[in-house]
N, C-alpha and C positions, 0 to 999 in steps of 0.2 A: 504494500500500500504506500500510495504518495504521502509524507509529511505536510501538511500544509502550515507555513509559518503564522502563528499568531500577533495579529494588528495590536498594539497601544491600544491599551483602557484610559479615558479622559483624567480618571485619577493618576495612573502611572506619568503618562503625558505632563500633566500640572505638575509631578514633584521631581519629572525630567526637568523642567523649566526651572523651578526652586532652587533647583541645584546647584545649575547652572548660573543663576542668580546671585545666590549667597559665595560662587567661586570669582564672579567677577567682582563681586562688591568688596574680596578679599584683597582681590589681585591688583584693583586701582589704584589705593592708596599707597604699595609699592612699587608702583609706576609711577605717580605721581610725583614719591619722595627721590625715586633714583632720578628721574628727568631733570629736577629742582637743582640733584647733588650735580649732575652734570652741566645744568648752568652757571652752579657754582664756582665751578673747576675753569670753568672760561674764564669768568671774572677775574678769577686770582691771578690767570695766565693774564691777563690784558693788562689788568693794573700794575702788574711785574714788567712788562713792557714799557706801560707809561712811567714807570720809574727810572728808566733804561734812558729813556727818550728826554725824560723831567733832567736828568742827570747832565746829559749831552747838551741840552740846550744851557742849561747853567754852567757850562763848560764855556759855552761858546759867547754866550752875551753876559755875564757875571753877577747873573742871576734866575730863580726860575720866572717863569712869564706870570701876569696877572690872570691870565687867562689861559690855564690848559689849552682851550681850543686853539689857541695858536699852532703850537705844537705840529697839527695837521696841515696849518698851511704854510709852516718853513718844512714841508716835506720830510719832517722827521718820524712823523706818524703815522699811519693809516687811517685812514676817517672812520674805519668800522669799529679800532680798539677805543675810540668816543662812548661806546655805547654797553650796557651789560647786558646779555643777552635775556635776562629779567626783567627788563625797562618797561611799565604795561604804558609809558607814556612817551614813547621816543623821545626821549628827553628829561628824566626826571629832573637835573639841577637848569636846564633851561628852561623851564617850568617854573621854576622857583627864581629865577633872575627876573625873570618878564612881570612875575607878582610883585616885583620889587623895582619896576621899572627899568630894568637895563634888557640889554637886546646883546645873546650869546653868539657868536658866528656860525656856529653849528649845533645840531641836537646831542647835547651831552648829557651822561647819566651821575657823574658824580660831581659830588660837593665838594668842597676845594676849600682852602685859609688861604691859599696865594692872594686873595685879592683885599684881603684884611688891610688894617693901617699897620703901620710899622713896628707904634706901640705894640699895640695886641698882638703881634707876631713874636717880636719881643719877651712880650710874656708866656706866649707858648713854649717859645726855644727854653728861657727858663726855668718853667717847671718841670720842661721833658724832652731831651737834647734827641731823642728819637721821635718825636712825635709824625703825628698823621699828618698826609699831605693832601691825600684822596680820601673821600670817605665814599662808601657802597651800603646804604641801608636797606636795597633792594631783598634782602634775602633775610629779613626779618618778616614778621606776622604783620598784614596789611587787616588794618581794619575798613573793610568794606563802606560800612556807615558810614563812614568821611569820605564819602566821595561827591557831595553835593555840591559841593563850590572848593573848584579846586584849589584855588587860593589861600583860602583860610584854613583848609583841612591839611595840606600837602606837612604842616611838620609833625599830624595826629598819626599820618597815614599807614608809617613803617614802623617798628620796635622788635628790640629782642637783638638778633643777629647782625653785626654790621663788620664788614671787610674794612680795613685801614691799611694804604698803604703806608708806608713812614718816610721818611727820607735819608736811610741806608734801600731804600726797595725793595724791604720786606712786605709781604703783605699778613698782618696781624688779625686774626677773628676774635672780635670781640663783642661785648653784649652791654647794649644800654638805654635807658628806658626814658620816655617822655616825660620830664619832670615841669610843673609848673613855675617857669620862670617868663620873665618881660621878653619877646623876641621882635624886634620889630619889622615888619613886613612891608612897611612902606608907607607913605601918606600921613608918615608921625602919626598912627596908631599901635598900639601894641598889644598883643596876643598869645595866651598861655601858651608855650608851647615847648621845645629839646633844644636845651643848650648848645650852640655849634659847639661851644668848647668841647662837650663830651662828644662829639662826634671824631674827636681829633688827639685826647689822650684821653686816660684812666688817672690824669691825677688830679689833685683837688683844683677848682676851679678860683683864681682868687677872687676876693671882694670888692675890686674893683673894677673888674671885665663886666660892659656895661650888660651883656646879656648872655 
């Protein structure tokens, strides 16, 4: 006699599906985390670059530029390593220049002291003779909710993990959190929001760095 194979029962079917389900719902979040780590790994490569590149330029004119974005157009740089591959805003620190009325030459993703006054650099080199030069907060926890006006939300928006390069061009992961201080954002208004200092060392901020 023929075997005839037996068709799925609607129950079997549904906990075929279940199954399947609860494997992808496993499977995503370590896809998601290793894609994250692999954007990561860019970053650290780029900003080891811009170090390379920050270096050479201060080699050549006897100092680094105000403006990272230079960098790419004395052909020292490539226009891509501007950018972290994290960025959901082609541009995060160009974003945050234009809030503050200045106009970046290209879409850049990190934050920068180079453009600080002299003082307050001053007092960076001070308290930490290796300090940050770039900072990357993109690879911290984005709180969603602050995305309504990007202007006001942009120093809510990141926390937790932030890449540092320093000026040996290392690049340092560190961790630091939005504390309620004066930041001003432009238009002499001012808004609770993350100390650049901390975005730039781990040591105590003095009392007289105005934000």
């Amino acid at each position: 006699m023929k075997s005839r194979s037996r068709a799925l029962t609607l129950p079997e079917l549904l906990v075929a599906i279940l199954i399947i389900s609860l494997l992808a719902a496993l499977v995503a979040p370590i896809y998601g985390r290793s894609k994250e780590a692999g954007k990561r790994g860019v970053c650290i490569t780029r900003l080891r670059q811009f170090g390379t590149a920050l270096s050479l330029y201060a080699d050549a004119y006897g100092d680094y530029p105000k403006d990272p974005s230079l960098l790419s157009h004395s052909e020292q740089l490539p226009a891509v390593l501007l950018a972290c591959p994290s960025d959901p805003f082609d541009g995060f620190a160009s974003v945050a220049w234009q809030c503050r009325g200045r106009k970046s030459l290209l879409p850049f993703s990190y934050e920068t002291m180079l453009d600080w006054h002299d003082e307050l650099r001053s007092d960076l080199l001070a308290a930490d003779a290796n300090h940050g030069v770039l900072a990357c907060r993109l690879h911290g926890v984005r709180e969603s909710a602050r995305a309504r006006e990007v202007c006001l939300d942009l120093p809510f928006m990141f926390h937790g993990t932030l890449l540092r390069l320093r000026r040996d061009s290392s690049v340092q992961t560190a961790r630091y959190v939005v504390q309620s201080v004066e930041w001003p954002l432009g238009s002499g208004r001012y808004y609770p929001g993350a100390s650049p200092w901390d975005l730039f060392t781990d040591e105590p901020r003095p009392k007289r760095f105005p934000f």
